[in-house]
Structure formats: structure tokens, C-alpha cells
DSSP file (Angstrom, degrees, kcal/mol; ACC not computed):
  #  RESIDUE AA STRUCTURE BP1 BP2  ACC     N-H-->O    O-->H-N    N-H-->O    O-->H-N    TCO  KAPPA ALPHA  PHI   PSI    X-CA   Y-CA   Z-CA
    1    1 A X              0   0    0      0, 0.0     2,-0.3     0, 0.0     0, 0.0   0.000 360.0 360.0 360.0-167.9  129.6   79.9  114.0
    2    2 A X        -     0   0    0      1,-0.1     2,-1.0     2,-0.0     5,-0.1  -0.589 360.0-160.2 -51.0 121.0  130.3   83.5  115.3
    3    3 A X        +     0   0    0     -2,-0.3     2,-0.3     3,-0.0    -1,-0.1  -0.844  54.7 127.0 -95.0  75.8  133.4   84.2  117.0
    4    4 A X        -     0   0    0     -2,-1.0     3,-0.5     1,-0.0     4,-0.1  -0.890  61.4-134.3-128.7 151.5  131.5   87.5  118.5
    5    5 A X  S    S+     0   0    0     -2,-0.3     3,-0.1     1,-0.2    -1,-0.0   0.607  98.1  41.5 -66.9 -32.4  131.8   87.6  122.3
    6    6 A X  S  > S+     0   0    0      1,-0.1     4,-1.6     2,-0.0    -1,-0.2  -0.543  70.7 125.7-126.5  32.4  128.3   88.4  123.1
    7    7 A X  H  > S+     0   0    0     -3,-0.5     4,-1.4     1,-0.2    -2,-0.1   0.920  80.3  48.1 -64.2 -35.0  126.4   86.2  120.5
    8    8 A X  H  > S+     0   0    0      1,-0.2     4,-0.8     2,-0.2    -1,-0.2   0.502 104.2  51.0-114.9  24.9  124.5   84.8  123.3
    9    9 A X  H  > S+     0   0    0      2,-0.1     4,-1.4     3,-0.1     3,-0.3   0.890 118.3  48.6 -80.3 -59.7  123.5   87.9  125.1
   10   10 A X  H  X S+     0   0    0     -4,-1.6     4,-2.1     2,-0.2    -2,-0.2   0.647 103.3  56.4  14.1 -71.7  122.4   88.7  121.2
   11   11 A X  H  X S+     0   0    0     -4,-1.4     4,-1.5     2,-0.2    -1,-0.2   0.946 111.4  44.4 -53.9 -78.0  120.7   85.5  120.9
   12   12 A X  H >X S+     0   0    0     -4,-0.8     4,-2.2    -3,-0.3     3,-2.2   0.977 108.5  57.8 -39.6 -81.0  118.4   86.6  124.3
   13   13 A X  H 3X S+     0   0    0     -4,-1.4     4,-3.0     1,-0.3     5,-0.4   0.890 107.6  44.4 -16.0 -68.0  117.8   89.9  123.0
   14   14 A X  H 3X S+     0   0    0     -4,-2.1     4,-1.6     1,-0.3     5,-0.4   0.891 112.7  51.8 -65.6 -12.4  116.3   88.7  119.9
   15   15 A X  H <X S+     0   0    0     -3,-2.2     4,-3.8    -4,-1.5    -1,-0.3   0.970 108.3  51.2 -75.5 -38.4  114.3   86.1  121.7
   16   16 A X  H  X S+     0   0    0     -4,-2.2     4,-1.1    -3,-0.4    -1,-0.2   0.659 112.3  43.7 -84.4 -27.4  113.0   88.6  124.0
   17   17 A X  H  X S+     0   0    0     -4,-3.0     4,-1.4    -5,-0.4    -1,-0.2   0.539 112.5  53.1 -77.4 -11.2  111.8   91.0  121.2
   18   18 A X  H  X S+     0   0    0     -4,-1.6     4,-1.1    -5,-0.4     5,-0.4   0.889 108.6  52.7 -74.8 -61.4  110.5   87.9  119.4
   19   19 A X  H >X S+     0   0    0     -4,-3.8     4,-2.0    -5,-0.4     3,-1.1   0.844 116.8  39.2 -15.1 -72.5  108.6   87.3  123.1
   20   20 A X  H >X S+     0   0    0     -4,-1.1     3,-2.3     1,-0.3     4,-2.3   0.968 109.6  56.0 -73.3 -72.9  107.2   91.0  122.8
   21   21 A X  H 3X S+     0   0    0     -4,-1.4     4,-0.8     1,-0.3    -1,-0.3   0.487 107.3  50.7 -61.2 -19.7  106.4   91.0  119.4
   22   22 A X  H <X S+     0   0    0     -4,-1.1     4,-2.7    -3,-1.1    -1,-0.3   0.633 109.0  52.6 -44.5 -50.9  104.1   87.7  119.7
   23   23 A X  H <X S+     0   0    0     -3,-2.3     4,-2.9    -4,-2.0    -2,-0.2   0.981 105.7  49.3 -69.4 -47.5  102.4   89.2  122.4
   24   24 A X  H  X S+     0   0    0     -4,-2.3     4,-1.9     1,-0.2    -2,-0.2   0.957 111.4  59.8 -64.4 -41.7  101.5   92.5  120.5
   25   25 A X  H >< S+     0   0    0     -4,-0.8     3,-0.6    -5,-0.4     5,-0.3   0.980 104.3  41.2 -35.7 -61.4  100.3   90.1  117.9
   26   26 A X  H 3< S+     0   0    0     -4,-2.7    -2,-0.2     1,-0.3    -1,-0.2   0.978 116.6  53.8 -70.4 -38.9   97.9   88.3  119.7
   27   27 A X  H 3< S+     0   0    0     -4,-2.9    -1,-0.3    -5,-0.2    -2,-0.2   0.641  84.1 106.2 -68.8 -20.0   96.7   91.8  121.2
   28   28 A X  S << S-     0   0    0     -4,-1.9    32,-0.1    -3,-0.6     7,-0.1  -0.062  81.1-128.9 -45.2 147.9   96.2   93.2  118.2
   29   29 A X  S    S+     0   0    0     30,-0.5    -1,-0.1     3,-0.0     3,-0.1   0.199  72.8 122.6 -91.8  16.5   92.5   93.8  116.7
   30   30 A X  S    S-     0   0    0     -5,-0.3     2,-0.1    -4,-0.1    27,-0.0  -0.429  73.7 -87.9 -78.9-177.2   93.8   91.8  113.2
   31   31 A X     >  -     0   0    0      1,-0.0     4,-4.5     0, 0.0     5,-0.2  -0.254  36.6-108.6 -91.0 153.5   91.9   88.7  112.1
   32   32 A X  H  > S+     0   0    0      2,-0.2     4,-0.9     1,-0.2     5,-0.1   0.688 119.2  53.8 -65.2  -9.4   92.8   85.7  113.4
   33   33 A X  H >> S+     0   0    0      2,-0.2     4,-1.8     1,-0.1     3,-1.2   0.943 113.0  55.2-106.4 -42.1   94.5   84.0  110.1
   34   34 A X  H 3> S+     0   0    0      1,-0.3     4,-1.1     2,-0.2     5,-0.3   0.893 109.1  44.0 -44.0 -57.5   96.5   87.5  110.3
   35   35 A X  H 3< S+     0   0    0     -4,-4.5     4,-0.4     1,-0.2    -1,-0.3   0.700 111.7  51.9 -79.5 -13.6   97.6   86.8  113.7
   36   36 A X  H <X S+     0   0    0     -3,-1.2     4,-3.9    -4,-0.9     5,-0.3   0.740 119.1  34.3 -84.9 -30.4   98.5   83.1  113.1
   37   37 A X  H  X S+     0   0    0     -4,-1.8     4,-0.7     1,-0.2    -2,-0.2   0.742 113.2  57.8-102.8  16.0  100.8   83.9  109.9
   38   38 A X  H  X S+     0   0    0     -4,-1.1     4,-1.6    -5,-0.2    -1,-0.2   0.620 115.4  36.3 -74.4 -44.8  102.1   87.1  111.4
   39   39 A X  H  > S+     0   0    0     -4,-0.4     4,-1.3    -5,-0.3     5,-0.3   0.930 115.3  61.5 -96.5 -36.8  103.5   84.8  114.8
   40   40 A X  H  X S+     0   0    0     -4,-3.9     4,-1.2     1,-0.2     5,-0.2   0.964 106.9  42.4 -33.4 -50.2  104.4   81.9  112.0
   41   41 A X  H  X S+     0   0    0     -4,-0.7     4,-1.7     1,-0.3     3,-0.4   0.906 111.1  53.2 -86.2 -15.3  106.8   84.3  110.4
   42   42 A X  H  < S+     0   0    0     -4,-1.6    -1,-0.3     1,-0.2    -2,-0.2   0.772 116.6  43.0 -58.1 -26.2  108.4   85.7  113.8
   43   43 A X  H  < S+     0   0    0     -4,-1.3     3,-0.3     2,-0.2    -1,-0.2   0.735 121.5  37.9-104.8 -16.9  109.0   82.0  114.7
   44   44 A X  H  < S+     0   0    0     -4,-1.2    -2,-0.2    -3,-0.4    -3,-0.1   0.834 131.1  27.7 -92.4 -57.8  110.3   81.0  111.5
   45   45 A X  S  X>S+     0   0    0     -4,-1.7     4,-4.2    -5,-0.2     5,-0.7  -0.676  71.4 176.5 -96.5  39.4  112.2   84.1  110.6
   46   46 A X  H  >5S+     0   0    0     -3,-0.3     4,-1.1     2,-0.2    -3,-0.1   0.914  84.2  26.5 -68.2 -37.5  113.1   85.4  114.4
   47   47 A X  H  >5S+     0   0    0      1,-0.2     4,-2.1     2,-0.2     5,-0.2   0.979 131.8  36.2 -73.0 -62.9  115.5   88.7  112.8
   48   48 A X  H  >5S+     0   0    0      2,-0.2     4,-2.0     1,-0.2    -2,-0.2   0.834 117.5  53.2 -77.0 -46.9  113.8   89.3  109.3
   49   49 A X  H  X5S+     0   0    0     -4,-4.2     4,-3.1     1,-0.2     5,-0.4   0.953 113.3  49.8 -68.5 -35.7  109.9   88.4  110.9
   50   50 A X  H  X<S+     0   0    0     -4,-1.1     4,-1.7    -5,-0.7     5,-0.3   0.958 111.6  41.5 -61.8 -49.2  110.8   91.2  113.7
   51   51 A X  H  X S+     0   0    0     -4,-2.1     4,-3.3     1,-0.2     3,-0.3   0.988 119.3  51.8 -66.5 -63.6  111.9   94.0  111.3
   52   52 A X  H  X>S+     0   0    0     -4,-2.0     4,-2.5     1,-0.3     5,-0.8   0.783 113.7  37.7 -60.7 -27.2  108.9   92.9  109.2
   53   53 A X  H  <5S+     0   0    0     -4,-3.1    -1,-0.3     3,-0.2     4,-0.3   0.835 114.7  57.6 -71.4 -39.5  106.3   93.0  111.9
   54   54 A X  H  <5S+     0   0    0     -4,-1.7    -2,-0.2    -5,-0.4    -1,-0.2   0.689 114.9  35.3 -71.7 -32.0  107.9   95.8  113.1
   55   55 A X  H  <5S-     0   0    0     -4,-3.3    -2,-0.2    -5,-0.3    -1,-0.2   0.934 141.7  -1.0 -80.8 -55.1  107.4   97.4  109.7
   56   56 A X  T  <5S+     0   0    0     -4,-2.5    -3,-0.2    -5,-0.3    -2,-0.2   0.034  95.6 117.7-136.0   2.5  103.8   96.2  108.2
   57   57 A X  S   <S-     0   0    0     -5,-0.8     2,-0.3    -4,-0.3    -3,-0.1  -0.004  83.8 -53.9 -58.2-156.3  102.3   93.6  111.2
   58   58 A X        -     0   0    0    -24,-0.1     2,-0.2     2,-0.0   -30,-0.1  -0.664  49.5-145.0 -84.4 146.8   99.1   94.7  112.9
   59   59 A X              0   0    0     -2,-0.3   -30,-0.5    -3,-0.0    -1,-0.0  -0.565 360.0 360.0-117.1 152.9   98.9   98.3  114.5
   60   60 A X              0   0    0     -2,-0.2    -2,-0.0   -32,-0.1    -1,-0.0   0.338 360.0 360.0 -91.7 360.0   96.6   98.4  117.8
């Protein structure tokens, strides 16, 4: 694995912008089969679904 010192403050971080980015999903005004594969690829994908929701998910 990593030999970084802070992988699992890291680790937290991402989880906790995975957290947030799930939430703004479901609050979001998209269709429901949008919000299901939108929070699929965050959970799937936690770094690469984040950038990408973060990029093209659903805007409030």
C-alpha cells in the first residue's frame, strides 16, 4: 500500500467529500435514474466519481 503518513486522514477526507457529494445528489432537481447512477459512480469510483460529479453531476 502507501507508505504516505497521512493516507488515512486522506482516506477521511475523501469519504467526507464522497458524504457531501451524495447529499447534493439527492438534493438536486435531476431525475431520479440521474440521481441513482450519479451516487452509483461516487460509491464505485470514490476519487474519479467526485471530480466527475464535481465537473458534469446535477447543478441545483
Amino acid at each position: 500500500m502507501l507508505d504516505f503518513p497521512y493516507s488515512g486522514l486522506l482516506g477521511l477526507i475523501i469519504l467526507v467529500l464522497d458524504i457531501y457529494a451524495i447529499i447534493r445528489v439527492v438534493q438536486s432537481g435531476a431525475g431520479a435514474l440521474s440521481k441513482a447512477i450519479w451516487i452509483v459512480i461516487i460509491l464505485l469510483l470514490p476519487v474519479l466519481g467526485l471530480i466527475l460529479w464535481a465537473l458534469l453531476g446535477p447543478k441545483k
